[in-house]
Residue frames relative to the residue before (quaternion, step in Angstrom):
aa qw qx qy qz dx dy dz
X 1.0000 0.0000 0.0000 0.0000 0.00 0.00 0.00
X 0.6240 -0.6260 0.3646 0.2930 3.70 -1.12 0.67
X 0.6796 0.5487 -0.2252 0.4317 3.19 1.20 -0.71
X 0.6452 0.2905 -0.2964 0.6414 3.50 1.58 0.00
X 0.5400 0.6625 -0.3952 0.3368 3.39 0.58 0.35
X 0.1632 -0.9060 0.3903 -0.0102 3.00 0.15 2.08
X 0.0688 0.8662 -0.4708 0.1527 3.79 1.00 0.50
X 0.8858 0.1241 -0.1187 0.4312 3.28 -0.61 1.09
X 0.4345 0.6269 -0.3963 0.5110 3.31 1.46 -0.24
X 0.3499 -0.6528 0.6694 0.0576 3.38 -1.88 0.40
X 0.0401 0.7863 -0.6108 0.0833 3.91 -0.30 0.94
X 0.1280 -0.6888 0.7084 0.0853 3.54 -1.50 1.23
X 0.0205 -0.7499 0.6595 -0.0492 3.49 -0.77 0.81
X 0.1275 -0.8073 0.5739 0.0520 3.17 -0.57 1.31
X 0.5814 0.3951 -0.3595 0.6138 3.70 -1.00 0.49
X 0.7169 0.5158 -0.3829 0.2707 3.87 0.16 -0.02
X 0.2222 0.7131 -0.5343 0.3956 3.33 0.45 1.64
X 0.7828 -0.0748 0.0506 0.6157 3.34 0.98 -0.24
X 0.8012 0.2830 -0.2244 0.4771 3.87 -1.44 -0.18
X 0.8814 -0.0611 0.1354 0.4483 3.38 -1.69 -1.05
X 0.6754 0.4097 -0.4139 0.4524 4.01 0.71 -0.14
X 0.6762 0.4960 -0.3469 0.4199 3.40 0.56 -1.12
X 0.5866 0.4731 -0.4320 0.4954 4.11 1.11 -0.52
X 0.7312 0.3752 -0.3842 0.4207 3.31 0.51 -0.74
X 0.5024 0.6363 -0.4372 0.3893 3.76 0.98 -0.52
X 0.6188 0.6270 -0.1764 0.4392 3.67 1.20 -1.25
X 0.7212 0.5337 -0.1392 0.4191 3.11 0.94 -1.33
X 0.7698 0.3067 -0.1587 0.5369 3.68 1.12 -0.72
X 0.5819 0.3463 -0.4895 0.5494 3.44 1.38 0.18
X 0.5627 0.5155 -0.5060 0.4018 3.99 0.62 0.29
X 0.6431 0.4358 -0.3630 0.5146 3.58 1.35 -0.45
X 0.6514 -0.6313 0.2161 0.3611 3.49 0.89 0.33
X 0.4517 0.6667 -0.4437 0.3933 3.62 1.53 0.38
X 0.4889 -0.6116 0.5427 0.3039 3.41 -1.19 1.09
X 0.2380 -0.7430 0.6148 0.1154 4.09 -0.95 0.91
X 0.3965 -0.5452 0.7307 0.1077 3.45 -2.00 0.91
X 0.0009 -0.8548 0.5178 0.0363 3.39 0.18 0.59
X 0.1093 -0.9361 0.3286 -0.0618 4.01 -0.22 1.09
X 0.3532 0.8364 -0.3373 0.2489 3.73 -0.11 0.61
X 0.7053 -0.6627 0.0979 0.2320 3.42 -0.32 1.28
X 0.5490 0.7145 -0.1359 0.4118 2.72 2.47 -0.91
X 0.3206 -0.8008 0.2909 0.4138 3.44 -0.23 0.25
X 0.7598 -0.3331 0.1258 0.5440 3.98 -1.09 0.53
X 0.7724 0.2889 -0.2363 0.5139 3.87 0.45 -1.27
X 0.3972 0.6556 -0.5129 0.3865 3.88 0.72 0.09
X 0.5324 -0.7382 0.2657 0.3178 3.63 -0.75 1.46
X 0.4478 0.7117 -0.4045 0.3597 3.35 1.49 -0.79
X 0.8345 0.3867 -0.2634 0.2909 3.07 0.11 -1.68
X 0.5857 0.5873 -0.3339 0.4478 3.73 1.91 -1.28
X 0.2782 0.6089 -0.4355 0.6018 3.86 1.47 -0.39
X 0.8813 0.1752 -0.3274 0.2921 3.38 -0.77 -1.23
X 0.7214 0.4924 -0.3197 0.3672 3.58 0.39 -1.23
X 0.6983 0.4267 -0.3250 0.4739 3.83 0.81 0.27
X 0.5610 0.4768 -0.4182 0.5321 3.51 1.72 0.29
X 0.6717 0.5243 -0.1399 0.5043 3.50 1.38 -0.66
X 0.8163 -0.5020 0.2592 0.1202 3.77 0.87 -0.54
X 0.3377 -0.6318 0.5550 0.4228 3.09 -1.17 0.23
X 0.7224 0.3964 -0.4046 0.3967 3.83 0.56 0.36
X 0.5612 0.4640 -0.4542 0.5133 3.54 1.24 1.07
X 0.1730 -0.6455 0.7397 0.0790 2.84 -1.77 1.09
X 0.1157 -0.7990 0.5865 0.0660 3.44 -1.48 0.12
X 0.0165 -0.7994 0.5992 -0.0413 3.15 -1.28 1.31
X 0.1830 -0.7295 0.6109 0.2472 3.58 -1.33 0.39
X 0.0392 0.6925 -0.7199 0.0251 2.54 -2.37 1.24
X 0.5227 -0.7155 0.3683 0.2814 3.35 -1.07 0.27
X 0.0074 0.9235 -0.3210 -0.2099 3.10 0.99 0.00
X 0.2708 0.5941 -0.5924 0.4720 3.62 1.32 1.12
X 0.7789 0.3422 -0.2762 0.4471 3.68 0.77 -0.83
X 0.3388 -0.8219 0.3256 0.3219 3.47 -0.30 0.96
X 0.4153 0.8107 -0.2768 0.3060 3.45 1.40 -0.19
X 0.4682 0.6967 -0.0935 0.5354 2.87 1.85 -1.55
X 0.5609 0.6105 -0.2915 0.4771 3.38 0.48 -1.83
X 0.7786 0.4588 -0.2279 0.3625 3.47 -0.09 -2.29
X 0.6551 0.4734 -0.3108 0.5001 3.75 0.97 -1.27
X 0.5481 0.5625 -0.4808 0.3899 3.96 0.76 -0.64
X 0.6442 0.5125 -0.2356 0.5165 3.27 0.52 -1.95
X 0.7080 0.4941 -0.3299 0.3818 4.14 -0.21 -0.43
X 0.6836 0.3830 -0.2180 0.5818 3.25 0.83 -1.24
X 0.6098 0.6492 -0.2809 0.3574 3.83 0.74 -0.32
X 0.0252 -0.8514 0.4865 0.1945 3.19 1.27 -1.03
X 0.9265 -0.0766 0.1039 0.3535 3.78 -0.90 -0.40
X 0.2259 0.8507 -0.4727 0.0418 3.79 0.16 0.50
X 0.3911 -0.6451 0.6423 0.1350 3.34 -1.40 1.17
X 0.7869 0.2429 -0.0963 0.5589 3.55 0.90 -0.70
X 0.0732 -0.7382 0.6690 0.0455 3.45 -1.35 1.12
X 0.1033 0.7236 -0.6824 -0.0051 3.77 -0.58 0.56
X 0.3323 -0.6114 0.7177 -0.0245 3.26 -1.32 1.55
X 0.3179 0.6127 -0.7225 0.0387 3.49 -1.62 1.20
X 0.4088 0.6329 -0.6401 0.1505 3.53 0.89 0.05
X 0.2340 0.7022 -0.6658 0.0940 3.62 -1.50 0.06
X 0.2235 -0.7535 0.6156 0.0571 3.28 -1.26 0.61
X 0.2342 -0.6322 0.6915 0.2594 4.16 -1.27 0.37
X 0.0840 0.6713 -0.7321 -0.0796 2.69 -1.54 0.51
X 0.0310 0.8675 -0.4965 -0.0004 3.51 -0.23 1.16
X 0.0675 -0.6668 0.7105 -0.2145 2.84 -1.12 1.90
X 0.4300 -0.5980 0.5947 0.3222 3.83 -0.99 0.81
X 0.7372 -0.4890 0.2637 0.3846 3.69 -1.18 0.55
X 0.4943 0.6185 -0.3253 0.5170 3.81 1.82 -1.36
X 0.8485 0.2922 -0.1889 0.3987 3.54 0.47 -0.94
X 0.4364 0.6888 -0.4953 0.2996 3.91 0.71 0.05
X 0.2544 -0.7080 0.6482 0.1178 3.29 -1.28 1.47
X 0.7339 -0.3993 0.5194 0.1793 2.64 -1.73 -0.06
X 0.8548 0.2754 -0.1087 0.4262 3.00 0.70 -1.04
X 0.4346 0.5461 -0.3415 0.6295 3.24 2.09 0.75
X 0.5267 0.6231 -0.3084 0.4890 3.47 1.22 -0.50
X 0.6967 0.4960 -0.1875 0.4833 3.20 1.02 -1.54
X 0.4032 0.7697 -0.2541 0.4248 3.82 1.13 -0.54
X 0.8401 0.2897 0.0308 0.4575 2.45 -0.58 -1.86
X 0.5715 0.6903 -0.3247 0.3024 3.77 0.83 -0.36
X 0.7135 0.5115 -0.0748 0.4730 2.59 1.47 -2.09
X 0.7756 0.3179 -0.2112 0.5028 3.30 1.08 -0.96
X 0.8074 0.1978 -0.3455 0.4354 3.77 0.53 -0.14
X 0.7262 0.2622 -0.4264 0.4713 3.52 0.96 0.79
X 0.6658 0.5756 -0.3354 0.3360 3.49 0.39 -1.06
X 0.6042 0.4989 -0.2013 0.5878 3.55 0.96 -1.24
X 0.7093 0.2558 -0.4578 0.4711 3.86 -0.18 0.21
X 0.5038 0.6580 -0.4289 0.3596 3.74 1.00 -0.77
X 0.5750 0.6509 -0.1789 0.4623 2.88 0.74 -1.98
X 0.8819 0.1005 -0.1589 0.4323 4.01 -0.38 -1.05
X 0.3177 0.5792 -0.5309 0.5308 3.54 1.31 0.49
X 0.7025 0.3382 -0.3897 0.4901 4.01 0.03 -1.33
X 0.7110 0.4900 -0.3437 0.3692 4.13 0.65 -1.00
X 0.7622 0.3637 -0.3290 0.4226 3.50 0.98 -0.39
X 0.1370 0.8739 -0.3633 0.2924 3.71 1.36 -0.08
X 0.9083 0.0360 -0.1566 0.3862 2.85 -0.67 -1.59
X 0.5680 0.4786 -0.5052 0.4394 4.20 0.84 0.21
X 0.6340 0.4252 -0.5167 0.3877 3.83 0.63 0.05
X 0.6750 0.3926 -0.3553 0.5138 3.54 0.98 -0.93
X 0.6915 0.3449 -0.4798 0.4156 4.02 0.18 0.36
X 0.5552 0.4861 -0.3327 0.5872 3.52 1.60 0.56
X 0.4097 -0.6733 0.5931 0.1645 3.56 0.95 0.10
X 0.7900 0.1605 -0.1368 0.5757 3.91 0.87 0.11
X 0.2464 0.7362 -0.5860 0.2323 3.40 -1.40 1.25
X 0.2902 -0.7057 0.6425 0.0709 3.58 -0.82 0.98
X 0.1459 0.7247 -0.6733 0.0147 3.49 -1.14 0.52
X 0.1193 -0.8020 0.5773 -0.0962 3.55 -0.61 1.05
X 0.0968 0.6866 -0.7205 -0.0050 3.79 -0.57 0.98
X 0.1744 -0.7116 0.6519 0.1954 3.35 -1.39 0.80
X 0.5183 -0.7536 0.4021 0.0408 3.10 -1.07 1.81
X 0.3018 -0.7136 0.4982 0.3893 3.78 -0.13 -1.30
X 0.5481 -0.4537 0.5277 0.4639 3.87 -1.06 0.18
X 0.4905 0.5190 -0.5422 0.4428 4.29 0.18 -0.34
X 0.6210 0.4878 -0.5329 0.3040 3.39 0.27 -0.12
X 0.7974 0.2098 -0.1470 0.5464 3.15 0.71 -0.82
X 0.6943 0.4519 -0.1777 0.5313 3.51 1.36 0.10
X 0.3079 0.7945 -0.5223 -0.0335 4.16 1.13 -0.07
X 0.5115 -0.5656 0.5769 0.2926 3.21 -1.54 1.31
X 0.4044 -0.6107 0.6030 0.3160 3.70 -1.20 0.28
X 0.5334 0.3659 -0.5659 0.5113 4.15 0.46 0.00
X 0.9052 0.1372 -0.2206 0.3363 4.11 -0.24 -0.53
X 0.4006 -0.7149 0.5718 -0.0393 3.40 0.47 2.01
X 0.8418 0.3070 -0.2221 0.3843 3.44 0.08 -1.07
X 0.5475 0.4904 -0.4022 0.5459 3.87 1.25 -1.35
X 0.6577 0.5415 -0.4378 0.2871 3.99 0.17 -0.77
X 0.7366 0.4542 -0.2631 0.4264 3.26 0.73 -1.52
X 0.7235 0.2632 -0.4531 0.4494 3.94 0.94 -0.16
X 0.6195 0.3648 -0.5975 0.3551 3.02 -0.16 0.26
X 0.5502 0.5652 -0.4827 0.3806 3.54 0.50 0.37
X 0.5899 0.5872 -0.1861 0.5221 3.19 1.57 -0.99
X 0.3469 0.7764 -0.1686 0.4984 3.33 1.60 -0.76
X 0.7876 0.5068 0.0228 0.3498 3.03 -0.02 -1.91
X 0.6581 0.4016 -0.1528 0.6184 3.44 1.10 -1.54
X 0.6943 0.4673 -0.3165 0.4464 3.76 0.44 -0.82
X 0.6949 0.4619 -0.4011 0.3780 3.71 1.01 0.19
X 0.6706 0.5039 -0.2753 0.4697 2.65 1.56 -0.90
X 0.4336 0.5694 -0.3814 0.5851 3.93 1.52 -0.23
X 0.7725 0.2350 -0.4005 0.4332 3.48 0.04 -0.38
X 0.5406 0.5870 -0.4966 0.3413 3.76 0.57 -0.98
X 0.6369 0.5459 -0.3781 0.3916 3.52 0.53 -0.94
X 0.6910 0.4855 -0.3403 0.4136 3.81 0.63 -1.09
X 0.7128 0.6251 -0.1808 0.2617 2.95 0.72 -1.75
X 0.5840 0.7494 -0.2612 0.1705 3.45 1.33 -1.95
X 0.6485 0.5918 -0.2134 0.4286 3.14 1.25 -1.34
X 0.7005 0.5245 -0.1650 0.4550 3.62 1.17 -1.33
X 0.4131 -0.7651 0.2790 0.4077 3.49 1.15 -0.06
X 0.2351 0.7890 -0.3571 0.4412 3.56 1.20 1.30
X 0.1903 0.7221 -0.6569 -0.1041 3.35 0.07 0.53
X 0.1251 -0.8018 0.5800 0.0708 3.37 -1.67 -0.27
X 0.1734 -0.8705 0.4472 -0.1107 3.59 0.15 1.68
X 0.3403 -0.6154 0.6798 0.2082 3.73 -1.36 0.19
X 0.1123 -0.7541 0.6470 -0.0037 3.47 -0.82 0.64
X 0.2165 0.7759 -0.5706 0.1593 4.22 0.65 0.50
X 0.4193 -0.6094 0.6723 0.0277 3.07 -1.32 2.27
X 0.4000 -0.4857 0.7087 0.3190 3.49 -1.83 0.09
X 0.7727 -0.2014 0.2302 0.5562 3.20 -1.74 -0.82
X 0.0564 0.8043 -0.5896 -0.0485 3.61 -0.89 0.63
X 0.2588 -0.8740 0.3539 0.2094 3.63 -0.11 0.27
X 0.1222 -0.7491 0.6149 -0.2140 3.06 -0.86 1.86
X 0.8040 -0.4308 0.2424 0.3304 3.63 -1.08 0.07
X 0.5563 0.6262 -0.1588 0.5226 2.93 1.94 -1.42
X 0.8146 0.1498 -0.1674 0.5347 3.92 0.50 -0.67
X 0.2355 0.6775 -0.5924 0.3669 4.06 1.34 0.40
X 0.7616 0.2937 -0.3540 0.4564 3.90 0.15 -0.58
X 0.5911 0.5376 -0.4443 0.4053 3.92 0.15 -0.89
X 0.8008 0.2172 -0.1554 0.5361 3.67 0.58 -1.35
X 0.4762 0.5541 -0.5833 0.3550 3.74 0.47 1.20
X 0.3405 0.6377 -0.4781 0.4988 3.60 2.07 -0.05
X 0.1707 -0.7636 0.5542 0.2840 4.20 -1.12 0.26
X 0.5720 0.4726 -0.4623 0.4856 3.14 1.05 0.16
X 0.5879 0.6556 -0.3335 0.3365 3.47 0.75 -0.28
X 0.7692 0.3587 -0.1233 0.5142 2.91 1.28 -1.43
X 0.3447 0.7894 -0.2777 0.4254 3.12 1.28 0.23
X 0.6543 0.3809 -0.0468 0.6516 3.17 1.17 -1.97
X 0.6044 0.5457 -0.3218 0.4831 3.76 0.72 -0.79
X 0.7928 0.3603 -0.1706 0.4611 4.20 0.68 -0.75
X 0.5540 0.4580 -0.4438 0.5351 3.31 1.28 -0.52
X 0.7512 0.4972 -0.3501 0.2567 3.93 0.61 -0.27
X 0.5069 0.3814 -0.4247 0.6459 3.54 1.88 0.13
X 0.7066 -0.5351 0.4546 0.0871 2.96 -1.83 0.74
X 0.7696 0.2809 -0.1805 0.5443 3.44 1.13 -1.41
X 0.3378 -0.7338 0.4516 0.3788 3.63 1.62 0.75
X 0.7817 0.2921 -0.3617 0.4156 3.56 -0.64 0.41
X 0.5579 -0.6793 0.4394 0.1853 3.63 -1.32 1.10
X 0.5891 -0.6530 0.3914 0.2710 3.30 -1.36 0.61
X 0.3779 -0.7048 0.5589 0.2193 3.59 -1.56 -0.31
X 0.6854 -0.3519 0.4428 0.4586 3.41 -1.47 0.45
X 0.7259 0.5958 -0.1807 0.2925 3.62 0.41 -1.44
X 0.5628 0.5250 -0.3135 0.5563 3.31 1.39 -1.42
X 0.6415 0.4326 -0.5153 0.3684 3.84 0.17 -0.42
X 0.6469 0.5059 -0.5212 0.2321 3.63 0.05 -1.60
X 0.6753 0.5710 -0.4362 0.1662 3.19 -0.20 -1.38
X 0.7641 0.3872 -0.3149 0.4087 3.48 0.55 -1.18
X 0.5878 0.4941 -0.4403 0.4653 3.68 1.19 -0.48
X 0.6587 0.3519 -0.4815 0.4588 3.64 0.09 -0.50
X 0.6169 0.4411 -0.5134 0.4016 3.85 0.33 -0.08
X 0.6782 0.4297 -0.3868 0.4537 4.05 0.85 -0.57
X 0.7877 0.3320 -0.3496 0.3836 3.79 0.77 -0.11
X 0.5812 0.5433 -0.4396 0.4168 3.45 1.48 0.32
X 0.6954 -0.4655 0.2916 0.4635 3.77 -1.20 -0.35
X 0.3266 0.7509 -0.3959 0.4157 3.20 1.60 -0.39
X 0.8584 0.1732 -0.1390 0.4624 3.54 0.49 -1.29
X 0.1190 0.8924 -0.4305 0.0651 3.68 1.28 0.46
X 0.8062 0.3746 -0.0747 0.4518 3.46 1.66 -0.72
X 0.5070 0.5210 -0.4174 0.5452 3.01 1.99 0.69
X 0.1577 0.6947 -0.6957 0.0922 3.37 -1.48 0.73
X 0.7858 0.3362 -0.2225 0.4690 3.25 -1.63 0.29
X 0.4425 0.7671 -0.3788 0.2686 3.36 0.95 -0.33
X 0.1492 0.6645 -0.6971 -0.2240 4.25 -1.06 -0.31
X 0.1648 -0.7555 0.6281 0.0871 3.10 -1.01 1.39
X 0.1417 -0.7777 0.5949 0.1459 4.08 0.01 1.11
X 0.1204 -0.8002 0.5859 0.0444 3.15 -1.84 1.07
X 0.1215 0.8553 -0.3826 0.3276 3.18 1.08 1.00
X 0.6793 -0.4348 0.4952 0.3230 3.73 0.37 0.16
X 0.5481 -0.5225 0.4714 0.4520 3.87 0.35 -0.49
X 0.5397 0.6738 -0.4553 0.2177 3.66 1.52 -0.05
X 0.4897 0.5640 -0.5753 0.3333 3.81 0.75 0.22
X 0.4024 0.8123 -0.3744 0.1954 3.68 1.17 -1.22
């Protein structure tokens, strides 16, 4: 359909070496948008050769840390022009409140807040002198759902949350929207060990509704609807995909 028909458009997706970025990376270079593909790994590092051959001849792929803000600057450069930002870096660090450091605090900042802030202010000013921009951070169910082991992952992505809706409000007028997208328990590499416990997962399924866990896949759809015209009239929005487990 025309209205998802991302042709000519330009998408950075960070976090998209592997799991919930790299589907969505897939997903918008099948709709015909050229992809920044992004991940910590370096270019010849199998992950990343993994990604750029699920994605294309219209992916490219670079690594940065994006704890280090320097990185960031070298992402944004090598990137050149973007109509489309999609935020998934983020990290867990699970510590029960008694045990939260500082220097996990400091982490988890850089990479699941500070580092979208950061390429929101860098991608700005070419969407508002285009009059057109998507921005898409994908959030987590803890917003409306915070695990007590990650006190700190919970509280940004709440923080998260407010900062879309703060910007949607500036932005709306400039043709910019700018949306939350927040998965439940989806499985990826990162949570393959926690929910290989059975008593864990146990406690972990009795808390979604449609008793069974998400996919990479379950996410794309709704992002490729917030960065096509299709979704021209959504902003500010958090659209949760989570089973019914925010409920």
């Amino acid at each position: 359909m025309s209205d998802f028909n991302l042709a000519g458009k330009r998408a950075l997706v960070t976090g998209s070496s592997e799991g919930i970025g790299l589907a969505i990376a897939t997903k918008l270079a099948r709709a015909g948008a050229h992809v920044q593909l992004h991940g910590i790994e370096a270019p010849d590092h199998p992950l990343a050769q993994a990604a750029l051959a699920e994605v294309g001849e219209r992916g490219r792929y670079t690594a940065a840390d994006l704890a280090d803000p320097e990185a960031l600057e070298t992402l944004i450069a090598t990137t050149g022009p973007i109509d489309m930002l999609i935020s998934t870096v983020a990290t867990q660090v699970r510590q029960p409140l008694g045990e939260v450091t500082m220097d996990a605090v400091d982490l988890q900042f850089r990479l699941n807040f500070q580092s979208a802030l950061q390429l929101i202010q860098a991608v700005l000013p070419q969407m508002r002198a285009k009059r057109w921009g998507r921005i898409v951070v994908i959030g987590s169910v803890q917003e409306a759902k915070p695990h007590p082991q990650m006190v700190t992952y919970a509280a940004l992505k709440g923080a998260q949350e407010n900062l879309v809706r703060n910007l949607a409000l500036q932005l709306a007028a400039d043709g910019v929207t700018v949306n939350n997208v927040a998965p439940g328990v989806i499985v990826t590499r990162r949570n393959q060990a926690p929910l290989a416990d059975p008593e864990y997962a146990r406690q972990v399924i009795e808390r979604i509704p449609a008793r069974a866990y998400g996919e990479p896949r379950d996410i794309v759809g709704a992002v490729l609807l917030l960065c096509s015209e299709a979704g021209r009239y959504i902003t500010g929005a958090t659209i949760p995909i989570d089973g019914g487990m925010h409920i």
